[in-house]
C-alpha positions as CSV (number, residue, x, y, z in Angstrom):
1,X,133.9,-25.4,59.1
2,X,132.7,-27.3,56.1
3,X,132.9,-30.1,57.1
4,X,132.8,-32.8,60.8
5,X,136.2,-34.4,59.6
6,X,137.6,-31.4,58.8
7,X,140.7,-30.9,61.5
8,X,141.4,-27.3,63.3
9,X,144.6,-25.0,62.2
10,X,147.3,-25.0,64.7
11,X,148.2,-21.6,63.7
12,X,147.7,-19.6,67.1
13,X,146.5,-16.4,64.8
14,X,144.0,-18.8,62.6
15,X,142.6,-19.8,66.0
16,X,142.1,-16.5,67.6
17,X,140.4,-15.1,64.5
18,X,137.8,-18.0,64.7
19,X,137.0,-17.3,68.2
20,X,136.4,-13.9,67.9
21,X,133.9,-14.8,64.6
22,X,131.8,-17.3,66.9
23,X,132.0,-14.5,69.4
24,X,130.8,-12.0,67.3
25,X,128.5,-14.4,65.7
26,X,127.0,-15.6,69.1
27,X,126.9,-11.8,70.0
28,X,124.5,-11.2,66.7
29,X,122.3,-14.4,67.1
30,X,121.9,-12.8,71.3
31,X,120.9,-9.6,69.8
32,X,118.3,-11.0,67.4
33,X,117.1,-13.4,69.9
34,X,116.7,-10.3,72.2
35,X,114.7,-8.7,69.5
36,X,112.6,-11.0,68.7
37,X,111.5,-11.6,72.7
38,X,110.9,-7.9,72.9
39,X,108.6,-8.1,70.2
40,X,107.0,-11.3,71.6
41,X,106.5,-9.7,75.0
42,X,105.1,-6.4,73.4
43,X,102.1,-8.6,71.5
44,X,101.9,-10.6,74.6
45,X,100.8,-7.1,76.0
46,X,98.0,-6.2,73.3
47,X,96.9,-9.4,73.0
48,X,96.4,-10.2,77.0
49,X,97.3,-7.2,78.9
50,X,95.6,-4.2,80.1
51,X,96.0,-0.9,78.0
52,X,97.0,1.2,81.2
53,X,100.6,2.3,81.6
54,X,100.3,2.4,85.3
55,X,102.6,-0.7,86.2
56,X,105.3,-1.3,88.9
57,X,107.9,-3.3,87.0
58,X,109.3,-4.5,90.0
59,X,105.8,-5.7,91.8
60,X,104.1,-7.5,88.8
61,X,100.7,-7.9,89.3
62,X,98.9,-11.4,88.7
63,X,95.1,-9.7,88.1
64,X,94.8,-6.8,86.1
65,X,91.9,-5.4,88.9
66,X,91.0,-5.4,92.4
67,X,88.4,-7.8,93.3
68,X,86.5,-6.3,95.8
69,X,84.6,-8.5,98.5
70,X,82.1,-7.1,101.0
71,X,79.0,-4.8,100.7
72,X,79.4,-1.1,102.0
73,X,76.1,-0.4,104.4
74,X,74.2,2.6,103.7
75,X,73.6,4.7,107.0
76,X,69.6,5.7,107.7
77,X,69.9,8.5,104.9
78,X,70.7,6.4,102.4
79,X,74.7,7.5,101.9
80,X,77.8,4.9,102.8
81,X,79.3,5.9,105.7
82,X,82.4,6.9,105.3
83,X,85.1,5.7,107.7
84,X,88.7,5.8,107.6
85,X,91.1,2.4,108.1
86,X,94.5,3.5,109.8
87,X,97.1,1.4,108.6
88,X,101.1,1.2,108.8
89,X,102.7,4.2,106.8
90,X,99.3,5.8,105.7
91,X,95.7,6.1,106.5
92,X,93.3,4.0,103.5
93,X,89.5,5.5,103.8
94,X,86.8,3.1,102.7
95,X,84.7,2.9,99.7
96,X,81.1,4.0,99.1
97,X,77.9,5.1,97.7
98,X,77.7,8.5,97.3
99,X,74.9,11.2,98.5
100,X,72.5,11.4,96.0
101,X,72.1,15.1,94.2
102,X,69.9,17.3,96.5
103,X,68.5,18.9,93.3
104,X,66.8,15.5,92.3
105,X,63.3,15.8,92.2
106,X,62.3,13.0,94.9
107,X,58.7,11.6,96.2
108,X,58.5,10.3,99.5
109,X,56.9,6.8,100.2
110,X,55.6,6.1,103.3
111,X,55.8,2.7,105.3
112,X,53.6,2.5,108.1
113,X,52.4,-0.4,110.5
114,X,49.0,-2.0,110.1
115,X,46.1,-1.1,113.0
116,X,46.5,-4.4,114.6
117,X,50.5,-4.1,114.6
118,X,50.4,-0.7,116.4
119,X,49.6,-2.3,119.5
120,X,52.2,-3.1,122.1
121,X,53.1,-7.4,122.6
122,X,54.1,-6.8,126.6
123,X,50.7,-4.5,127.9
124,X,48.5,-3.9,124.9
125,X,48.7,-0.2,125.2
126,X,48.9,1.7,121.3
127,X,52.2,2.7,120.2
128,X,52.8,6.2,119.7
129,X,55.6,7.6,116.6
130,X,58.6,8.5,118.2
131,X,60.4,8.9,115.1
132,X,60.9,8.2,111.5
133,X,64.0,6.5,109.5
134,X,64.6,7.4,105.6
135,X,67.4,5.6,102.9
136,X,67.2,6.8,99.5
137,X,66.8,4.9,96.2
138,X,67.4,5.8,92.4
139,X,64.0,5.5,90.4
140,X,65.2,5.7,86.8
141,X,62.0,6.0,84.3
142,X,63.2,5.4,80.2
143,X,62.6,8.1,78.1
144,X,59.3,9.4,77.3
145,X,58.5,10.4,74.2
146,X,55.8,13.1,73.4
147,X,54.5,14.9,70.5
148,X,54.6,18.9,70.4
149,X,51.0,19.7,68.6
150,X,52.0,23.6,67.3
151,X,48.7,25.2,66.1
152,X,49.1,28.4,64.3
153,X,46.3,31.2,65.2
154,X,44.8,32.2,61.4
155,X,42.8,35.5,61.2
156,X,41.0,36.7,58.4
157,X,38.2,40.0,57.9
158,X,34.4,39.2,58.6
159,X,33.9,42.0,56.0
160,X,36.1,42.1,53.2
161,X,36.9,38.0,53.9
162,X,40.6,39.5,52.8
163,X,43.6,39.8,54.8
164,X,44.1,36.6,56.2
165,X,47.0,36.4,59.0
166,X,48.4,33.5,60.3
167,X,50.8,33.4,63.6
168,X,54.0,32.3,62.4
169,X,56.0,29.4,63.9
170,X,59.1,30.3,65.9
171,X,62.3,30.2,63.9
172,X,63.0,26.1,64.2
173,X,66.2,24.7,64.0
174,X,65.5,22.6,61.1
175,X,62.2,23.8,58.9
176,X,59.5,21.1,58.8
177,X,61.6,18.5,60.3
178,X,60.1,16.5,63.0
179,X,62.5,17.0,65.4
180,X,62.4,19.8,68.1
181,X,65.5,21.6,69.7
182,X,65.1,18.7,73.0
183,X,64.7,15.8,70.1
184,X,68.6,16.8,67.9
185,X,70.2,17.7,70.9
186,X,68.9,14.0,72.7
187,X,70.3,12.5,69.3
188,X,73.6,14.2,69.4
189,X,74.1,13.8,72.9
190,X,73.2,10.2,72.5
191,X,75.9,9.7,68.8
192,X,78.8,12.0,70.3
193,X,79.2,12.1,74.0
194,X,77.3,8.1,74.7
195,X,78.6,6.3,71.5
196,X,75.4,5.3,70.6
197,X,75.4,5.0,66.9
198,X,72.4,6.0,64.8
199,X,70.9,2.6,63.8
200,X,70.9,1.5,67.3
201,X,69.2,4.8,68.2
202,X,66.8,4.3,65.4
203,X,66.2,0.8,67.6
204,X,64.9,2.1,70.3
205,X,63.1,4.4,69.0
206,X,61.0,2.1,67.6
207,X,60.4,0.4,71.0
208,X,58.6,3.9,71.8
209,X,56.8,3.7,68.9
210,X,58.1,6.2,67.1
211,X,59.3,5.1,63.3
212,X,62.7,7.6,62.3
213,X,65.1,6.0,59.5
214,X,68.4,6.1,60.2
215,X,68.8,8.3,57.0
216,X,66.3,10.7,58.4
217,X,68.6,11.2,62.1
218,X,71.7,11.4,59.6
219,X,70.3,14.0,57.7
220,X,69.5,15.7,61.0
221,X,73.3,15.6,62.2
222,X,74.2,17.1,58.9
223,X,71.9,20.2,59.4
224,X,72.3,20.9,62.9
225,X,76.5,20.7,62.2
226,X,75.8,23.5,59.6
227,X,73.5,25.2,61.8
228,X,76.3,25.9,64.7
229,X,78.9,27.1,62.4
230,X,78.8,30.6,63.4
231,X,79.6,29.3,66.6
232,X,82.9,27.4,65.6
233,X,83.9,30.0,64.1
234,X,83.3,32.4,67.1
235,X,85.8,29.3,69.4
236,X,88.4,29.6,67.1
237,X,88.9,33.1,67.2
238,X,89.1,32.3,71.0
239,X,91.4,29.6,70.9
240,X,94.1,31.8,69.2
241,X,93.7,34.3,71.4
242,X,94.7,31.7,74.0
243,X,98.5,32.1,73.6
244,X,98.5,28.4,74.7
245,X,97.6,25.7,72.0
246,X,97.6,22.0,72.1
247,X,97.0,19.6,69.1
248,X,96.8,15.8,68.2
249,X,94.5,13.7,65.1
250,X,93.6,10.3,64.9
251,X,92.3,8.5,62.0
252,X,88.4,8.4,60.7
253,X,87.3,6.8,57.6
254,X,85.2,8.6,55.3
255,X,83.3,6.3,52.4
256,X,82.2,8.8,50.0
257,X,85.2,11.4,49.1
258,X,87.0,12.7,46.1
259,X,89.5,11.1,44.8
260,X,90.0,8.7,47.6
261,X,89.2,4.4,48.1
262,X,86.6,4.1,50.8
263,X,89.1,2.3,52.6
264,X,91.1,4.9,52.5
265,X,92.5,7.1,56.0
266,X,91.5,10.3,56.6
267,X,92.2,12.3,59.7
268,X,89.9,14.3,62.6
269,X,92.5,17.0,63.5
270,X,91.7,18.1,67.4
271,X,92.9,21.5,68.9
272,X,92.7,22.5,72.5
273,X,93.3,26.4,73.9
274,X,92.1,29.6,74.6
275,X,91.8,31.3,77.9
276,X,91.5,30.2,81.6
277,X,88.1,31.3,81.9
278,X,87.3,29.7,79.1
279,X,88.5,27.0,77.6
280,X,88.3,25.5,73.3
281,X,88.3,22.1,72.0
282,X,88.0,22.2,68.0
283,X,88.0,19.1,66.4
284,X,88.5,19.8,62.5
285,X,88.6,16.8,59.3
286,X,90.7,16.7,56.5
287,X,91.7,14.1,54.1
288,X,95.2,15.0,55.0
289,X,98.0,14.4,57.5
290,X,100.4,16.7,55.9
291,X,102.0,19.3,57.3
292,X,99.5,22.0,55.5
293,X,96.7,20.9,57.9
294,X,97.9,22.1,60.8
295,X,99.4,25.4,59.1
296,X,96.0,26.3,58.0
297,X,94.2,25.6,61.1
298,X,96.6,28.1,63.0
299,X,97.3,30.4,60.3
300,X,98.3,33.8,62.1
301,X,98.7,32.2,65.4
302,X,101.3,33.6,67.8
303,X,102.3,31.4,70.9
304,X,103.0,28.3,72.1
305,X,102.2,24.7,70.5
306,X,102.3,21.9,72.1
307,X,102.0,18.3,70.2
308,X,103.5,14.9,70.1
309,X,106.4,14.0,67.9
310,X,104.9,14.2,64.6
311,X,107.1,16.2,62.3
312,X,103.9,17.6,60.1
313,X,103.2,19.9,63.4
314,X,107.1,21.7,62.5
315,X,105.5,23.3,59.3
316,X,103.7,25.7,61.7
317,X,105.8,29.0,62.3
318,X,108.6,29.2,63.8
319,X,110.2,31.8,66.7
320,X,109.2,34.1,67.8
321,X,105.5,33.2,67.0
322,X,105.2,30.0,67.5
323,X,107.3,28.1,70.0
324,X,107.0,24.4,69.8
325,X,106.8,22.3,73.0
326,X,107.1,18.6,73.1
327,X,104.9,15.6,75.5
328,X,106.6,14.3,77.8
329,X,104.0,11.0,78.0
330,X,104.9,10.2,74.5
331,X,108.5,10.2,75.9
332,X,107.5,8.1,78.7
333,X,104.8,5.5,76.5
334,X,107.8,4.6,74.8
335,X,110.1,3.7,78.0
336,X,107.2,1.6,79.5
337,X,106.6,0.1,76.2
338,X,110.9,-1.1,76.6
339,X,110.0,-2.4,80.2
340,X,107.1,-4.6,78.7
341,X,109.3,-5.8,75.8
342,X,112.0,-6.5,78.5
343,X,109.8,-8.8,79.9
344,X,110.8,-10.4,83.5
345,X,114.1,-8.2,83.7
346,X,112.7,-5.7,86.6
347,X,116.1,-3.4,87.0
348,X,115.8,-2.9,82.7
349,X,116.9,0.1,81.3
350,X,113.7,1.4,80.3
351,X,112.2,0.6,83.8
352,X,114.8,3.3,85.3
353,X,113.9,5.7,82.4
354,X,110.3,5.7,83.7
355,X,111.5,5.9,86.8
356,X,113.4,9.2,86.3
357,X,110.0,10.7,84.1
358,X,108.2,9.9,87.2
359,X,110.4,12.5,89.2
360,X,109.0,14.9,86.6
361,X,105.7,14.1,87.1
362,X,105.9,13.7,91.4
363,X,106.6,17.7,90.7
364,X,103.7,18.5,88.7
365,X,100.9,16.4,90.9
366,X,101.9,18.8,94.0
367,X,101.6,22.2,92.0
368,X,98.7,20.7,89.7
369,X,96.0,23.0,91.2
370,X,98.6,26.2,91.9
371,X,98.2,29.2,89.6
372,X,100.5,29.7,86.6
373,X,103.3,31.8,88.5
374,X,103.5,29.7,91.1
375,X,104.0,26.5,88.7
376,X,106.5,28.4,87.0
377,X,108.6,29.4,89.8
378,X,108.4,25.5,91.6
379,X,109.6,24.4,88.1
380,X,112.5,26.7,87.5
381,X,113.8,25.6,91.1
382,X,112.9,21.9,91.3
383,X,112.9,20.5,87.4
384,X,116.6,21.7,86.0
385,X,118.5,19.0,88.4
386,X,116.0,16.1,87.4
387,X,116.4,16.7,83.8
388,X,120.2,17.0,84.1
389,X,120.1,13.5,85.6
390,X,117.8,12.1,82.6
391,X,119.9,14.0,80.1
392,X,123.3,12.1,81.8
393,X,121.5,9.3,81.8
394,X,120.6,9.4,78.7
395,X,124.3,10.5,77.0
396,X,125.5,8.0,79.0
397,X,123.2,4.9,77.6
398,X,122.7,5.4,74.5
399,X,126.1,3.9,73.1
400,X,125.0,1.0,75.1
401,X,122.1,0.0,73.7
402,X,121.4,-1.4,70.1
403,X,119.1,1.2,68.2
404,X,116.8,-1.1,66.8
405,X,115.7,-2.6,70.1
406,X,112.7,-0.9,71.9
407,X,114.5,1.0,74.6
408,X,116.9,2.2,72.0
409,X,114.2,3.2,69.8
410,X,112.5,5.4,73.3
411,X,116.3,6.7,74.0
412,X,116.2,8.0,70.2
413,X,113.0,9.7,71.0
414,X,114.1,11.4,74.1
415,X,116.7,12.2,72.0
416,X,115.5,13.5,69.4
417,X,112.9,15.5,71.2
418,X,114.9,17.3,74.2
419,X,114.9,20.5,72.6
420,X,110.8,21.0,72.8
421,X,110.8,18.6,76.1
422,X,112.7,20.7,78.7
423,X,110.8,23.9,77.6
424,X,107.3,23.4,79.7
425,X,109.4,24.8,82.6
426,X,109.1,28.5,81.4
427,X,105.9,29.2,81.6
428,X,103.5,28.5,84.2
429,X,100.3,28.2,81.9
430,X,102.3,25.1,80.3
431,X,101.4,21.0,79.9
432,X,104.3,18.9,81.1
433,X,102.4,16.9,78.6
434,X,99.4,16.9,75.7
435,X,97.1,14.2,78.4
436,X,94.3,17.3,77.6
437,X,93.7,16.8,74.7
438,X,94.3,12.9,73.9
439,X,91.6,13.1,76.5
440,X,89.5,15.3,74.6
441,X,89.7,13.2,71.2
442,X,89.1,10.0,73.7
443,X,85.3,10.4,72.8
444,X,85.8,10.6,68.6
445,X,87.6,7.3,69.0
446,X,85.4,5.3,71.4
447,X,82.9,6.5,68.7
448,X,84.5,5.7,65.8
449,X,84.5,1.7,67.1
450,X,81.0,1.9,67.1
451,X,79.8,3.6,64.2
452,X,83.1,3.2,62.1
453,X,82.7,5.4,59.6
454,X,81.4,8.8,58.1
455,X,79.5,8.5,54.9
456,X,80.3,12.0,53.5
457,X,82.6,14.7,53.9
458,X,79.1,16.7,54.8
459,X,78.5,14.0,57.4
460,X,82.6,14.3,58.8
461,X,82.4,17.9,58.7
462,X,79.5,18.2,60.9
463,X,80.5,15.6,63.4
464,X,83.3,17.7,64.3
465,X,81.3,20.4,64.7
466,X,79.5,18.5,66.7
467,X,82.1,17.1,68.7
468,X,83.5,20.6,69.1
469,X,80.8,21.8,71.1
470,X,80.0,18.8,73.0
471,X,83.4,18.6,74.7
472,X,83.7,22.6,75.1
473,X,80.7,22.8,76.8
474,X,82.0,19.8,78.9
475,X,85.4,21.3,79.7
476,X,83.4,24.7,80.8
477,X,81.7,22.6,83.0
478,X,78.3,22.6,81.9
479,X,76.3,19.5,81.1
480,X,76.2,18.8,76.7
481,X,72.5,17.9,76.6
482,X,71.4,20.9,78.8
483,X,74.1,23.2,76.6
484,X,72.9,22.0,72.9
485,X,69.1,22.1,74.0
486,X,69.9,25.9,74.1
487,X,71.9,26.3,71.2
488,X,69.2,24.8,69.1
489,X,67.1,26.9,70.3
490,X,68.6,29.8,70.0
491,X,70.3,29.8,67.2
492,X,67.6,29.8,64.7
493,X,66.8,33.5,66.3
494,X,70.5,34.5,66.0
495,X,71.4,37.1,63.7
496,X,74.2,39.0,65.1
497,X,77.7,38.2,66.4
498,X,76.2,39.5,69.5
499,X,73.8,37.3,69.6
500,X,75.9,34.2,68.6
501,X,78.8,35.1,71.1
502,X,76.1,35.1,73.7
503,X,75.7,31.2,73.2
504,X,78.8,30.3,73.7
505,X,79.7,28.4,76.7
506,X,81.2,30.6,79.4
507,X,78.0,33.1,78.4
508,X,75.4,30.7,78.3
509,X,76.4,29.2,81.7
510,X,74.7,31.2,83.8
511,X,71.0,30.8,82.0
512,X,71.5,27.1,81.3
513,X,72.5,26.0,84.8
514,X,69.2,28.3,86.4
515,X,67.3,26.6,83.8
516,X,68.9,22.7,84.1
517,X,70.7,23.2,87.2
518,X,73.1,19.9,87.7
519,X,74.8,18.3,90.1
């Protein structure tokens, strides 16, 4: 109306056609106002909620942990006892210290009574041992630092004072540095697995004495990333013999490239595959995101690849040779994302699309530790009725729901990606999801918020080297520090594929754990 004194049409049709403009226009100003709290609620949630998507949208909880009150008591040797609480509907088994490692070197302290005090208080007659009671303690000593004084044998003729010979050195892993094969792999260890960035490692270094520039440890990454390359290239022949490949990137920023702003984005591209008995994570940087990265990395590969969403991943093959297969937690992260936008509405749509996914994964929790045949045949029988349910679900909603709004944008997704998600069910050696390797690139990105940044494409190129053998060694099951120690060492002797293949994990295993033997 355009105006308060402005009087209303009698017209019945005039009348009818304003209401159903306010309605409409009401309906528009809802839908905006819903968008708008969904995007509210979603900040809310970075800002002030936990980053976990475990949640129970229908039991909210008011802490995001468990406050734990009590102390669990140690039994004479030092371990908690363990005891087990029966309660109502299932049996809740108590918290507590662990045995420490038997392989620990340990040094026993004894406590003993003083002359005077081994006397009895009721008849004065000495007390005898009848017995002895040990607990356990950690005794953690900081690094020690030493120095490695190599003196080199030099021979010469008494007569002819000619023909001098001096014993060589053994083949170092970087000539006339400082470091030994212990010292790089402490360092890398320390950067790649702890986070610990250089300058803070140059830190405390210096408490010990020991003056080493952060250039100087730099320069030391660089040399030893170069050094293992023979070995990278040894894993990726592996991981495409795998016939099972799973890939994800994430950002890094490199300062010092080409044709690029410092600020710039560039990408660590991370691959996980190969064999049963012996598993591959390659981490790889480019400058790119395009669809050519990927297609070079697995140039000639035959088999399955499994990723998120990301169209760049589609330029690799196509069937027969490579079969795409889709995440079903990126499906999910985008459902639970809708519930949080939903805010206090507990019965939301999204809430019942994480419910269904959680059918899914009930399913692959029982069969997680079952062999591949085994999975595949639980799958076949058990999975087609769930995802006939989510995809009637689905149909059903999704002319329901505004396509801008969050759970419209996670139905769009399912959507979209159905084809590659219902596929995990035929074959056994199959991820209902790409968790593996998100976990895998976990490390580079706790990193990266420490040191931020790689200087140089050199400097990039060898972290993911670096990386690369750090978390294969870990997903092989041996310990990094004990596993690069040897490398280092051996490498520099290499000259052979034989020798090279011989240093890779699942080889190395055996001589590393007799030599370090863990936990």
């Amino acid at each position: 109306m355009d105006s308060q004194n402005e009087t209303l049409s009698d017209d019945p049709v005039v009348l009818r056609e304003m209401v159903l403009s306010l309605r409409n226009e009401k309906a528009a100003l809802q839908r905006r106002a819903d968008y708008l709290q969904e995007v509210l609620n979603v900040l809310r949630k970075k800002q002030f909620g936990r980053s976990s998507e475990k949640a129970s949208f229908d039991h909210p909880s008011l802490f995001d942990e468990a406050e734990e009150e009590g102390e669990v008591l140690p039994d004479a040797k030092g371990a908690a006892v363990d005891e087990s609480l029966s309660v109502a509907g299932h049996t809740r088994k108590k918290r507590g210290r662990k045995p420490l490692p038997e392989d620990l070197p340990r040094e026993e302290v004894i406590h003993d009574l003083s002359e005077e005090e081994k006397v009895c208080t009721l008849d004065g007659h000495a007390l005898v041992e009848i017995g002895r009671e040990a607990s356990e303690q950690v005794d953690i000593i900081p690094a020690q630092v030493r120095v490695i004084r190599n003196i080199r044998l030099k021979y010469a003729c008494p007569h002819c004072r000619k023909g001098v010979k001096l014993a060589p050195l053994p083949p170092q892993p970087i000539p006339k540095a400082l470091a030994t094969a212990a010292t790089l792999a402490h360092v890398v260890v320390a950067k790649y697995a702890d986070a610990l960035p250089l300058y803070r490692q140059e830190g405390i270094l210096k408490r010990a004495g020991i003056d080493l520039p952060r250039a100087t440890l730099a320069h030391w990454m660089i040399k030893v990333g170069a050094l293992v390359q023979p070995l990278i290239n040894l894993l990726r022949d592996r991981l495409l013999e795998g016939g099972v490949i799973q890939m994800d990137e994430t950002t890094v920023q490199v300062l010092k490239e080409n044709g690029k702003a410092a600020k710039s984005k560039s990408y660590m591209w991370v691959q996980r595959g190969g064999p049963p008995n012996g598993r591959v994570i390659l981490f790889d940087y480019d400058p790119s995101r395009s669809g050519k990265v990927p297609e070079r990395l697995l140039a000639d590969y035959k088999g399955w690849l499994q990723t998120d969403g990301y169209s760049g991943y589609w330029a690799v093959g196509s069937p027969p040779d490579v079969e795409h297969l889709g995440c079903w937690a990126h499906a999910r992260r985008k459902f639970v994302e809708a519930a949080t936008a939903a805010g206090k509405k507990k019965k939301s749509k999204a809430a019942q699309g994480v419910a269904l996914i959680g059918k899914l994964y009930a399913i692959e929790k029982r069969i997680r530790e079952s062999d591949s045949e085994h999975r595949r045949e639980i799958r076949q029988r058990e999975v087609p009725p769930i995802l006939s349910e989510i995809r009637d679900w689905m149909s059903k909603l999704v002319p329901q729901v505004l396509p801008s709004s969050a759970t419209g944008r996670a139905l769009g997704y399912l959507h979209e990606q159905w084809p590659r998600l219902v596929r995990y069910i035929e074959d056994g050696r199959l991820e209902i999801d790409n968790n593996l390797t998100e976990n895998a690139i976990r490390p580079f990105v706790v990193g990266r918020k420490n040191w931020l940044f790689s200087d140089s494409v050199r400097g990039a190129e060898s972290s993911a080297n670096l990386y690369s053998l750090i978390e294969t060694a870990k997903t092989n099951g041996l310990e990094p520090y004990a596993y690069l120690r040897h490398v280092f060492e051996m490498t520099p002797a290499a000259q052979t594929v034989d020798d090279f293949d011989a240093l890779l994990p699942w080889n190395a295993a055996e001589k590393i754990r007799s030599v370090n033997p863990s936990p």
